[in-house]
DSSP file (Angstrom, degrees, kcal/mol; ACC not computed):
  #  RESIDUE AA STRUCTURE BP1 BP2  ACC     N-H-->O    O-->H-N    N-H-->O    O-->H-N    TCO  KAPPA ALPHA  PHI   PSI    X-CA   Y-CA   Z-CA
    1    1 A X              0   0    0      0, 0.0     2,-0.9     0, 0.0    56,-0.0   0.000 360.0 360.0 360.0 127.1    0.0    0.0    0.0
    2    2 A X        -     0   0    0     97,-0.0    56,-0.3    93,-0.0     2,-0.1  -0.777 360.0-159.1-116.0 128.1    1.6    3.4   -0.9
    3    3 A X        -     0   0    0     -2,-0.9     2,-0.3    54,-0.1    54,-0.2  -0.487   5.6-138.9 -87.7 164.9    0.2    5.9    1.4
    4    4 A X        -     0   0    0     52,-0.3    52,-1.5    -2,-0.1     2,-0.2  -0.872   9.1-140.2-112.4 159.7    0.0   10.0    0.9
    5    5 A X        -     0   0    0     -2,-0.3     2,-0.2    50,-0.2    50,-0.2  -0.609  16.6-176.6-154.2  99.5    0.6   12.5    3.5
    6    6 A X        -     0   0    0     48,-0.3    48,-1.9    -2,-0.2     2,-0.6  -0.410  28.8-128.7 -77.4 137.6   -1.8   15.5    3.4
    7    7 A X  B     -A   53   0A   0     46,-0.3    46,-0.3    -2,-0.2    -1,-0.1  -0.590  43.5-115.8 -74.3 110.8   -0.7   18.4    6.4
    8    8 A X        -     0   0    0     44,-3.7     2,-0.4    -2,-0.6    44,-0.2  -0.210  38.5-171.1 -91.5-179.6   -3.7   18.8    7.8
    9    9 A X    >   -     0   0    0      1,-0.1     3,-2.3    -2,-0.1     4,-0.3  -0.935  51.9 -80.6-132.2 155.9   -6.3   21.9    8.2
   10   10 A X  G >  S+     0   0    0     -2,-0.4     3,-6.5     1,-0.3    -1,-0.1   0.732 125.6  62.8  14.1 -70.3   -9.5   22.9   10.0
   11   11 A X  G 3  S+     0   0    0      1,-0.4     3,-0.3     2,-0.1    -1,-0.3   0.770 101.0  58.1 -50.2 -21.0  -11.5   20.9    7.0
   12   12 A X  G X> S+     0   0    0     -3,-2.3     4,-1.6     1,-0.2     3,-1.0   0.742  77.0  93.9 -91.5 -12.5   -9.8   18.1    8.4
   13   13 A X  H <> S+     0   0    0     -3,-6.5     4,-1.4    -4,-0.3    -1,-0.2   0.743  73.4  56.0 -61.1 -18.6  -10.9   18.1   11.8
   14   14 A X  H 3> S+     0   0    0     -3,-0.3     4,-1.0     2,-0.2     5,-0.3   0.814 112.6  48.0 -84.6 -33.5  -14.2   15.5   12.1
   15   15 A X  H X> S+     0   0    0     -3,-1.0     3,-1.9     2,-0.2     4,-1.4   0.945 113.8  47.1 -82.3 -48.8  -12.0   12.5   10.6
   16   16 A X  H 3X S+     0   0    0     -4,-1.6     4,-2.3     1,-0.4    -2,-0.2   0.824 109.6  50.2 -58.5 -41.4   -9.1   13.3   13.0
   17   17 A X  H 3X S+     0   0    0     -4,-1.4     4,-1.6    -5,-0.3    -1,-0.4   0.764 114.3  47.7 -61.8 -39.3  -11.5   13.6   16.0
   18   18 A X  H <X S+     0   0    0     -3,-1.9     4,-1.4    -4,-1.0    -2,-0.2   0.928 111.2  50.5 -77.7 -76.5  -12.8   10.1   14.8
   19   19 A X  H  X S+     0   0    0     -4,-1.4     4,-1.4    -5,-0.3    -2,-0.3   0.756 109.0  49.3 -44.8 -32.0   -9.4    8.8   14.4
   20   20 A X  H  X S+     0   0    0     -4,-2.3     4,-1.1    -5,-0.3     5,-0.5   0.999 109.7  64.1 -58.2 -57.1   -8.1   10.0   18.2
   21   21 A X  H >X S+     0   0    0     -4,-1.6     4,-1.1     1,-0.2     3,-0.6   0.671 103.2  32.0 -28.3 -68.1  -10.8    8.5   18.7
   22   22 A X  H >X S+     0   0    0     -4,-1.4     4,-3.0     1,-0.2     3,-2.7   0.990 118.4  57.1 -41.7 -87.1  -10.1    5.0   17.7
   23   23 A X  H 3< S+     0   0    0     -4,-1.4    -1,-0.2     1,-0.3    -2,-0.2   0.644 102.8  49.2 -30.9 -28.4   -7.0    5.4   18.6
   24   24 A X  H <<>S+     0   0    0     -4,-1.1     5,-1.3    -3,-0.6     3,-0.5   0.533 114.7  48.1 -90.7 -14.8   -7.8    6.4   22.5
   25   25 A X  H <<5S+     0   0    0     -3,-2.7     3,-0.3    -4,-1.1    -2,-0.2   0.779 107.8  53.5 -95.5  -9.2  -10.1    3.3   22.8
   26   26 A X  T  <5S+     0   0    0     -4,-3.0    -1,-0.3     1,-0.2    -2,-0.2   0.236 123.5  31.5 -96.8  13.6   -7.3    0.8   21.1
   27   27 A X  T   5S-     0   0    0     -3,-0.5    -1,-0.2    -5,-0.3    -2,-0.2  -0.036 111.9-116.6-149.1  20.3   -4.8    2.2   23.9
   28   28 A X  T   5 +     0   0    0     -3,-0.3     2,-0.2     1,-0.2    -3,-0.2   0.686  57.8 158.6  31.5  50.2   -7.4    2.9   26.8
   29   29 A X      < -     0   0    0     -5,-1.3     2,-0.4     1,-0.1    -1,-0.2  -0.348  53.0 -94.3 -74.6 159.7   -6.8    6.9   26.9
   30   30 A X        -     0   0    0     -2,-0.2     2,-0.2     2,-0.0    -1,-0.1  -0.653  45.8-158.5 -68.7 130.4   -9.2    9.2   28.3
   31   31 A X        +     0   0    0     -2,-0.4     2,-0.2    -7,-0.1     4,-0.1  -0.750  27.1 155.2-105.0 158.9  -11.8   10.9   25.2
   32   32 A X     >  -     0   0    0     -2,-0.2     4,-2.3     2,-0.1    -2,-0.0  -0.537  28.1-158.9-142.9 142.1  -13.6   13.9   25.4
   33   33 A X  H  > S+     0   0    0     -2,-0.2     4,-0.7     2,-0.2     5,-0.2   0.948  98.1  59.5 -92.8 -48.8  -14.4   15.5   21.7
   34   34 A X  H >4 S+     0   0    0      1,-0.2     3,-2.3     2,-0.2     4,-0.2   0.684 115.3  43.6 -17.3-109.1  -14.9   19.3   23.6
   35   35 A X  H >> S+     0   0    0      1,-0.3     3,-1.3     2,-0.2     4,-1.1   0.342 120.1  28.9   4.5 -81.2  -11.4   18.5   24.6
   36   36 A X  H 3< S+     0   0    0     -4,-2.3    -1,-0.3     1,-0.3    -2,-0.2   0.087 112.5  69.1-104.2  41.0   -9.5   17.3   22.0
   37   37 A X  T <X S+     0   0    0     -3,-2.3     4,-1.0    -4,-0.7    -1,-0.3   0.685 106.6  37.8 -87.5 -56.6  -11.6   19.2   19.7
   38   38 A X  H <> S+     0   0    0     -3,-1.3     4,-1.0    -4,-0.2    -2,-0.2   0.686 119.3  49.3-107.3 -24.4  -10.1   22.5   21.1
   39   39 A X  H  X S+     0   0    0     -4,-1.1     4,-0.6     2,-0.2     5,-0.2   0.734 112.5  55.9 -66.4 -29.2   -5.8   20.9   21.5
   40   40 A X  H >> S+     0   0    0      1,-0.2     4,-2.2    -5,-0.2     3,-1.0   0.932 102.8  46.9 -93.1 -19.0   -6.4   19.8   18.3
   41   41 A X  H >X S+     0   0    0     -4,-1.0     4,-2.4     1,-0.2     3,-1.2   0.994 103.8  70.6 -52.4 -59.4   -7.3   23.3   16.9
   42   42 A X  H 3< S+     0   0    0     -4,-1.0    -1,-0.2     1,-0.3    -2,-0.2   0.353 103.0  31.8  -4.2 -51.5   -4.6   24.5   18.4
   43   43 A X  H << S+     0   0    0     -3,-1.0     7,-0.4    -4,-0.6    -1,-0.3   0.392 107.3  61.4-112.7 -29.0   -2.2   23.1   16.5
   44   44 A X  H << S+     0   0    0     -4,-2.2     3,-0.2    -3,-1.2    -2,-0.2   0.733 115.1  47.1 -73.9 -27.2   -3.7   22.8   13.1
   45   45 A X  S  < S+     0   0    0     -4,-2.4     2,-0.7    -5,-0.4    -2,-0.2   0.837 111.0  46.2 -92.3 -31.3   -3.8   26.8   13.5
   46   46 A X    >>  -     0   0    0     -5,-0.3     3,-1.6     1,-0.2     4,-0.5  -0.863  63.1-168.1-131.5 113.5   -0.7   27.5   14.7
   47   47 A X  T 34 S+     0   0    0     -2,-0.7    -1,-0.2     1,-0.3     3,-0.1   0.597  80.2  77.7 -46.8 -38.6    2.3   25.8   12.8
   48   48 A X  T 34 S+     0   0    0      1,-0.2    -1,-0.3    -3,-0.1     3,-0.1   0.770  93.5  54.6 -25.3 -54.2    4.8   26.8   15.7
   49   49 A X  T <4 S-     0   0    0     -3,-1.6    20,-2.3     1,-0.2     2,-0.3   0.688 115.1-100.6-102.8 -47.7    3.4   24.2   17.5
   50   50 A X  E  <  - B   0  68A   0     -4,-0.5     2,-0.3    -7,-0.4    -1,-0.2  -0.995  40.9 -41.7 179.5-161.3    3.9   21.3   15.1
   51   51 A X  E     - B   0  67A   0     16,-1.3    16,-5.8    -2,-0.3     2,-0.3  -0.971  23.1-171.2-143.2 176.6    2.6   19.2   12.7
   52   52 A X  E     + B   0  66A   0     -2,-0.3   -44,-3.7    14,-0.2     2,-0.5  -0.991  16.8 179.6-132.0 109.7   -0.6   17.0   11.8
   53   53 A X  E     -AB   7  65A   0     12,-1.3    12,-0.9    -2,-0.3   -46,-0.3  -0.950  21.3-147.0 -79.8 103.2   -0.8   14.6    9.0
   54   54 A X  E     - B   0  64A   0    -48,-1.9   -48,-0.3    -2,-0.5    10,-0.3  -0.655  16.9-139.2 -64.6 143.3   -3.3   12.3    7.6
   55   55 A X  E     - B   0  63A   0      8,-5.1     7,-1.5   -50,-0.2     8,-0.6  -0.563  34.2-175.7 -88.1 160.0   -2.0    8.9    6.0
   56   56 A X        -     0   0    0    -52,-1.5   -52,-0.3     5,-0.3     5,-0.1  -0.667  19.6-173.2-139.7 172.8   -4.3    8.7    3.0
   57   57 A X  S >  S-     0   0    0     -2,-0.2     3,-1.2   -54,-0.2   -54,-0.1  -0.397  78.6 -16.3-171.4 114.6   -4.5    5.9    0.5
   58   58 A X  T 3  S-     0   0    0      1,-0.3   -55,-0.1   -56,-0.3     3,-0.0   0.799 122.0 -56.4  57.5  46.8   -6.5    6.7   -2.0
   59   59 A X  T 3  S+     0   0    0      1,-0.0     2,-0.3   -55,-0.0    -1,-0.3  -0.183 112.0 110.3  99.1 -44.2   -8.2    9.3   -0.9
   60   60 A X  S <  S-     0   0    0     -3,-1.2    -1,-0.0     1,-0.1    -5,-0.0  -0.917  74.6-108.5-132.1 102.8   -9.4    7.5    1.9
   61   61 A X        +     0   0    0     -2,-0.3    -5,-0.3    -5,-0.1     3,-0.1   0.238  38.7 170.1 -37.7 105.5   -8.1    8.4    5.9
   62   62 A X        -     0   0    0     -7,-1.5    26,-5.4     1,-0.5     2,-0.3   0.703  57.7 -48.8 -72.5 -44.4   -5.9    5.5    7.1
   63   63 A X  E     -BC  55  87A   0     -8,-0.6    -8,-5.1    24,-0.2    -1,-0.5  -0.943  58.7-113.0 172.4 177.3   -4.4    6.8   10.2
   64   64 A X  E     -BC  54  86A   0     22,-0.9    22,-4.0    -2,-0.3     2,-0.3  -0.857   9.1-151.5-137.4 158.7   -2.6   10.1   11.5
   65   65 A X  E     -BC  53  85A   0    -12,-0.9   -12,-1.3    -2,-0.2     2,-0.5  -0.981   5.6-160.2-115.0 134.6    0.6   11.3   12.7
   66   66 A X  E     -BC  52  84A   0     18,-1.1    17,-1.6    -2,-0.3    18,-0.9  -0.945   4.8-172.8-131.1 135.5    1.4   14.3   15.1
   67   67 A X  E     -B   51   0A   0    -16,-5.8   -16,-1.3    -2,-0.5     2,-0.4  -0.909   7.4-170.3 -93.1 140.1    4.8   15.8   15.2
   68   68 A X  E     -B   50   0A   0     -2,-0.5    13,-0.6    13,-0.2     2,-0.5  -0.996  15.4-131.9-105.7 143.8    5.2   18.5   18.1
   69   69 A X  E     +D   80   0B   0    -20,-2.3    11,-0.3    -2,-0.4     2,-0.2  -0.805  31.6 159.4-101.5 121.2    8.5   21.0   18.3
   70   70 A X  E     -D   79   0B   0      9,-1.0     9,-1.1    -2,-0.5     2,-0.1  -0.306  32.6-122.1-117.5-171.6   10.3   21.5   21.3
   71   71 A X        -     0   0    0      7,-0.3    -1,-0.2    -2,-0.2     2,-0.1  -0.097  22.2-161.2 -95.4-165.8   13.7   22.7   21.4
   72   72 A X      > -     0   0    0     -2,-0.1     5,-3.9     7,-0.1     3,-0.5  -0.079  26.8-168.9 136.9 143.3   17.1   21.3   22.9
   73   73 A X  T > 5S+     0   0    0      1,-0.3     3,-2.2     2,-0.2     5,-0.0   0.781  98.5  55.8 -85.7 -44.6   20.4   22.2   24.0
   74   74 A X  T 3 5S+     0   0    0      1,-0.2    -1,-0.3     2,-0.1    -2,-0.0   0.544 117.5  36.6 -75.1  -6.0   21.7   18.8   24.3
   75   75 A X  T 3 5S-     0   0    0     -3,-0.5    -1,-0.2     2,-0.1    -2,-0.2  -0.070 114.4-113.9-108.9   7.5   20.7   18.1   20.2
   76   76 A X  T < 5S-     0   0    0     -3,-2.2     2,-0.3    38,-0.0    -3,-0.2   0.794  76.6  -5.6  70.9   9.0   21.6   21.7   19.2
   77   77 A X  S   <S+     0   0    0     -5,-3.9    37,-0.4    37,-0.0    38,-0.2  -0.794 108.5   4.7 132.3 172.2   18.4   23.1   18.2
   78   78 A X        -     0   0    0     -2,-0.3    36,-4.5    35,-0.2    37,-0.8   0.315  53.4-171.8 -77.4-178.4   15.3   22.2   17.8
   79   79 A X  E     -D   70   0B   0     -9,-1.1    -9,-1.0    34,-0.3     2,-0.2  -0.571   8.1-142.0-127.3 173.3   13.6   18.7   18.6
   80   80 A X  E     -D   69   0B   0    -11,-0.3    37,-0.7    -2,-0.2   -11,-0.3  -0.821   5.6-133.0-160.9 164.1   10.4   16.9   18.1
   81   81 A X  E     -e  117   0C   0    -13,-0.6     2,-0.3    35,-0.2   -13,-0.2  -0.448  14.5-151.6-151.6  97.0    7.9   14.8   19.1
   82   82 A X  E     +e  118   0C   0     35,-0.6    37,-0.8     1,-0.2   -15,-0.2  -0.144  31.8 167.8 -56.9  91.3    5.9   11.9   17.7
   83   83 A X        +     0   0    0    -17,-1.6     2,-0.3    -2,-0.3    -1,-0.2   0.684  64.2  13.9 -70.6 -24.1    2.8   12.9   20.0
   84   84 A X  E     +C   66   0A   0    -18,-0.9   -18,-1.1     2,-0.0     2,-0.2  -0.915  53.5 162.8-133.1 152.5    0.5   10.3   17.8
   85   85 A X  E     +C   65   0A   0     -2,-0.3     2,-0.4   -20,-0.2   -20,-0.2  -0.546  12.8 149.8-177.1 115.4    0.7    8.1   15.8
   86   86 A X  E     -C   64   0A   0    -22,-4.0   -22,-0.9    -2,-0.2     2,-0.4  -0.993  18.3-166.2-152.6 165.9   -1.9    5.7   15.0
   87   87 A X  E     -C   63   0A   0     -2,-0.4   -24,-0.2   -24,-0.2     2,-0.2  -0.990  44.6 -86.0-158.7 129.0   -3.1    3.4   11.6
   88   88 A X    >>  -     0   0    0    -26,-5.4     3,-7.3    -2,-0.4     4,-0.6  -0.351  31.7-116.5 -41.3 106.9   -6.4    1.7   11.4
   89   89 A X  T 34 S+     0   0    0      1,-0.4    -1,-0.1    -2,-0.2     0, 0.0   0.514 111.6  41.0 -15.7 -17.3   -6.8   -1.6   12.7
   90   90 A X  T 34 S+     0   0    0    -28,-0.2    -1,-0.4     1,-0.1    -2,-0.1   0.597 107.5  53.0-114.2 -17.8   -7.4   -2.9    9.3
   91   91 A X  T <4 S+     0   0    0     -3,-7.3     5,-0.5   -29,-0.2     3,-0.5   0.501  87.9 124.2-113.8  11.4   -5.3   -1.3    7.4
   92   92 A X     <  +     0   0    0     -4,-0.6     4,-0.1     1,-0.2    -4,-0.1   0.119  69.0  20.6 -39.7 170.6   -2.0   -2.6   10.0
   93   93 A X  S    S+     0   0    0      1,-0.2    -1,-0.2     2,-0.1    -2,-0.0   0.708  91.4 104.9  39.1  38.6    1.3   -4.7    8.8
   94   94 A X  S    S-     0   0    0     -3,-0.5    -1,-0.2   -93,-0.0    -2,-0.1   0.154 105.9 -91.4-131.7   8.8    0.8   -3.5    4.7
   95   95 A X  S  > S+     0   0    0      1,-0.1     4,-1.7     4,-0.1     5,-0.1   0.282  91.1 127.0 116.4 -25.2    3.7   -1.1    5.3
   96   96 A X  H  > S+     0   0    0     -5,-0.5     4,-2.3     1,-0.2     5,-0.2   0.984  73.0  58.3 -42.7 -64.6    2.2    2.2    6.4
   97   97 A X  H  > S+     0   0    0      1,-0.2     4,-2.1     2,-0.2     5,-0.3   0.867 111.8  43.9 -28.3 -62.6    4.4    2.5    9.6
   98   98 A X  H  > S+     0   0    0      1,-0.2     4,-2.2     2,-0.2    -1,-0.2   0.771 116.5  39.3 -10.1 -70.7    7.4    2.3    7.5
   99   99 A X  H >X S+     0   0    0     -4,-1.7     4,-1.9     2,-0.3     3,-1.3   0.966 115.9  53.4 -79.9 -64.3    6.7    4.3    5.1
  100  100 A X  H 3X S+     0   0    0     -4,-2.3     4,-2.0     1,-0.3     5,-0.4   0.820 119.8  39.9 -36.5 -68.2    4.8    7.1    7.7
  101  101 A X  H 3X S+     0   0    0     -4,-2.1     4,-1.6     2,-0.2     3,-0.3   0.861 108.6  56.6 -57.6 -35.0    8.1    7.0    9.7
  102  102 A X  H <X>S+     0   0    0     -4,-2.2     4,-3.7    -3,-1.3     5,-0.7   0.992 113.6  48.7 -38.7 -76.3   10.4    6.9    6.5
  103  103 A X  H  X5S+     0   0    0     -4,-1.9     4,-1.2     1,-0.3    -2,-0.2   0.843 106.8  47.7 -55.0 -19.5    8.3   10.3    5.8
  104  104 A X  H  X5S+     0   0    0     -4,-2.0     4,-2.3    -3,-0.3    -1,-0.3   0.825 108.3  57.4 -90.2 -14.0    8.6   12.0    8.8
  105  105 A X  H  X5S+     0   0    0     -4,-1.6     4,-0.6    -3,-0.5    -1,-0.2   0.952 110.9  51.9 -50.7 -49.5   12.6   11.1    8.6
  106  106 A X  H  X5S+     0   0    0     -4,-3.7     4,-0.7     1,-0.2    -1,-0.2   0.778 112.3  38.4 -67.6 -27.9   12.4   12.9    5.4
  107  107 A X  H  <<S+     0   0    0     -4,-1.2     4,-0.4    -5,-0.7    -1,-0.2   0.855  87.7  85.2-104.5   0.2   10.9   15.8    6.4
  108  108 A X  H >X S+     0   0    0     -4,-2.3     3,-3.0     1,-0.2     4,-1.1   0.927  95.3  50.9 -66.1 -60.2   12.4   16.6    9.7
  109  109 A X  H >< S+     0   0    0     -4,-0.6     3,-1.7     1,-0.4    -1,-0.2   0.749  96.6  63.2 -10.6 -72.7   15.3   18.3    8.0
  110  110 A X  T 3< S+     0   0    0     -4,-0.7    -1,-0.4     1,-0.3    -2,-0.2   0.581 108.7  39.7 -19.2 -40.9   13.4   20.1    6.1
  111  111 A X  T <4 S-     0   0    0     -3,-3.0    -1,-0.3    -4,-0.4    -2,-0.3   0.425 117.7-103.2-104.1 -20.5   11.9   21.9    9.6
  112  112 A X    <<  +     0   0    0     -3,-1.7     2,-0.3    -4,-1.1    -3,-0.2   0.891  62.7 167.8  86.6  46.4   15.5   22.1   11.3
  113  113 A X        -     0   0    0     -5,-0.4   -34,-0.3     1,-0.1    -1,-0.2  -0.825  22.3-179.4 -94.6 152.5   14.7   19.4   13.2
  114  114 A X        +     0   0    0    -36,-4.5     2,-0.3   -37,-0.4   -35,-0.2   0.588  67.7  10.3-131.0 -21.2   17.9   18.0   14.9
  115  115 A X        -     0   0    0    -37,-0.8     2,-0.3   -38,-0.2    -1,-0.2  -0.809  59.4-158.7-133.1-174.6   16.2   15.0   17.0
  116  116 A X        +     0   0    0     -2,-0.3     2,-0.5   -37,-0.1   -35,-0.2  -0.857  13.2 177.5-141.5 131.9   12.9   13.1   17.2
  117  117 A X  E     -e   81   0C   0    -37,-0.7   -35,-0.6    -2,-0.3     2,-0.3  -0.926   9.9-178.4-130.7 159.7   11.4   11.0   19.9
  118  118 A X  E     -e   82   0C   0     -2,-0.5     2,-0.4   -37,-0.2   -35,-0.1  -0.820  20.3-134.7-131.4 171.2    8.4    9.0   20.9
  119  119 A X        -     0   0    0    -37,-0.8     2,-0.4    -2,-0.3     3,-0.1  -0.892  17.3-160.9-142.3 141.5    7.3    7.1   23.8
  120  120 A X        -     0   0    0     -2,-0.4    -2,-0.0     1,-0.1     3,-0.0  -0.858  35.2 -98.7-101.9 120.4    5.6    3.6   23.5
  121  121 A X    >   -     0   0    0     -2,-0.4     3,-1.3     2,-0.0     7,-0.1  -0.093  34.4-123.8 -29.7 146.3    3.6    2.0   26.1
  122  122 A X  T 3  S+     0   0    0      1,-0.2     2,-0.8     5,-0.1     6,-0.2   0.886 110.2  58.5-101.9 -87.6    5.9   -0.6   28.0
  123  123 A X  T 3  S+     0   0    0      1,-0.2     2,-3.1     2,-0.1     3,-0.5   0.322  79.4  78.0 108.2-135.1    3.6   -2.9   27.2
  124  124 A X    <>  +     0   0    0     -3,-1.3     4,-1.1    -2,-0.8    -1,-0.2  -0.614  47.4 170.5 -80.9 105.7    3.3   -2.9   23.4
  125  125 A X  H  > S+     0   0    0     -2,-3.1     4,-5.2     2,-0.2    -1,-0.2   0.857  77.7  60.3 -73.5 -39.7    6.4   -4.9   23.0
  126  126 A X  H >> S+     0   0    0     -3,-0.5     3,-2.2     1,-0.2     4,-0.5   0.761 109.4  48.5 -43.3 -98.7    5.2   -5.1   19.0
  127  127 A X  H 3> S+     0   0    0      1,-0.3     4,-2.9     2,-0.2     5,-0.2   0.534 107.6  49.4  28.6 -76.7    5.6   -1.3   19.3
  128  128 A X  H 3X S+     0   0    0     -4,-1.1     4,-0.9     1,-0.3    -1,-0.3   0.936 113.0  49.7 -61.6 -50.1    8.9   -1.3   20.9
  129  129 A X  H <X S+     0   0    0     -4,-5.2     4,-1.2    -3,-2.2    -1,-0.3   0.719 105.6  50.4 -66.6 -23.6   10.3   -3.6   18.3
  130  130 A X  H  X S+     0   0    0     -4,-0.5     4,-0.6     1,-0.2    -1,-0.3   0.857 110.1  53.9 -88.7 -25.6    9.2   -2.1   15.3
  131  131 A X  H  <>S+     0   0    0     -4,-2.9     5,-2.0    -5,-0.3     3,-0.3   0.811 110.1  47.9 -54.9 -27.1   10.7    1.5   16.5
  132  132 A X  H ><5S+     0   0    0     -4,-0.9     3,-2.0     1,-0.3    -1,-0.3   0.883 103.4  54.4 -94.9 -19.3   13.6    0.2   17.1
  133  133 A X  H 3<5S+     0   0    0     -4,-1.2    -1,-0.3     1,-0.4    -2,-0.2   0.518 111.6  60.3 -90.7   0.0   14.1   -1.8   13.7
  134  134 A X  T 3<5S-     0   0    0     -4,-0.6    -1,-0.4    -3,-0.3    -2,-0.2   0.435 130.8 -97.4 -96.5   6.1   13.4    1.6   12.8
  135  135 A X  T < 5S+     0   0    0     -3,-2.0    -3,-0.2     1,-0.3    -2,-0.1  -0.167  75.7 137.5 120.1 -25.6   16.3    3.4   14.4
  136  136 A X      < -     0   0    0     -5,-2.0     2,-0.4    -6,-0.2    -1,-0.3  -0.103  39.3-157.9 -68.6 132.1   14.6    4.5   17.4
  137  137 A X        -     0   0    0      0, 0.0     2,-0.3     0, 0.0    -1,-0.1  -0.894  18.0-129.5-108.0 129.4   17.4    3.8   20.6
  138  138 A X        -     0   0    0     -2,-0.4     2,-0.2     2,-0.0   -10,-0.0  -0.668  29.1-139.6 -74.6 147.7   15.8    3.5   24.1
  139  139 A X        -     0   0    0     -2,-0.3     2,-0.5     2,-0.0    -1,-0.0  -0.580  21.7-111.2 -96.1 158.6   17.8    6.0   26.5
  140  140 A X  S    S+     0   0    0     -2,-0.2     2,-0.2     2,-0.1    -2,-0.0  -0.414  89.0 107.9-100.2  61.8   18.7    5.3   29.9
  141  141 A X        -     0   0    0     -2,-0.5     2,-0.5     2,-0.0    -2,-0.0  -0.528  66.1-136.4-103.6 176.2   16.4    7.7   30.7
  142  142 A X        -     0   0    0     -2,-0.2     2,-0.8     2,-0.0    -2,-0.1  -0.989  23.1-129.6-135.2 134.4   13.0    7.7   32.1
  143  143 A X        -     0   0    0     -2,-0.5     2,-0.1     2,-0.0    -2,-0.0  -0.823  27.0-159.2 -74.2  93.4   10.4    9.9   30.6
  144  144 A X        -     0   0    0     -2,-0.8     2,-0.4     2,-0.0    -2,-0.0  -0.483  11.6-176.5 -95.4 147.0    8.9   11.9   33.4
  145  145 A X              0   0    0     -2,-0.1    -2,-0.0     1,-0.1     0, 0.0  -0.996 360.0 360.0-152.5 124.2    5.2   13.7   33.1
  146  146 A X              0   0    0     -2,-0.4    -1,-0.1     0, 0.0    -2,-0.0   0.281 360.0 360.0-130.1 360.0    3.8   16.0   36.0
């Protein structure tokens, strides 16, 4: 399956709100559409913040990515963060991940991006493995949230 990947806008917002959806009930997050109705505006309006894809294929909404941009001293400038990432139960192991991580590899340059990170649920072990066979190195860090 060879995906597209339109940056999304406003117009986009009623499939993306159905996809967190999905996505928060396949990973047993908290939903609210109010909510992430009004973070996800946020972000589609102001570019600073990040970015929002949909994976397409053929028109038709596969899954999303969200990058966000942080900064850092220890990477030289700024940094990122795969805040989302999800693909449709149905449309899984046909290649999307790859190729969705393959694009955002390509385009972080493009933005001055100098690192990227994610975080996986401890967990998804699938997950873990397929980040890593994708480059991603666990740190001997802990990822701390207050």
């Amino acid at each position: 399956m060879e995906p597209t990947f339109k940056i999304a806008d406003i117009s986009d917002t009623e499939i993306l709100v159905e996809l967190i959806r999905e996505f928060c009930e396949v990973d047993g997050h908290p939903f609210d559409d109010c909510t992430i109705g009004k973070a996800l505006g946020k972000i589609l309006n102001d570019g600073s913040l990040g970015r929002v894809w949909l994976i397409q294929h053929e028109g038709e909404a596969k899954g999303y990515i969200v990058l966000t941009f942080g900064y850092s001293l220890e990477y030289q400038g700024r940094d990122a963060f795969i805040d989302e990432f999800y693909i449709r139960e149905s449309d899984r192991r046909q290649g999307l991940g790859k190729k969705t991580i393959q694009f955002i590899e390509k385009v972080c340059p493009t933005l001055e991006i100098k690192a990227v990170h994610l975080e996986v649920e401890r967990k998804n072990i699938a997950a873990q493995s397929f980040y890593r066979q994708m480059g991603f190195k666990d740190q001997e860090r802990y990822l701390m949230t207050k």
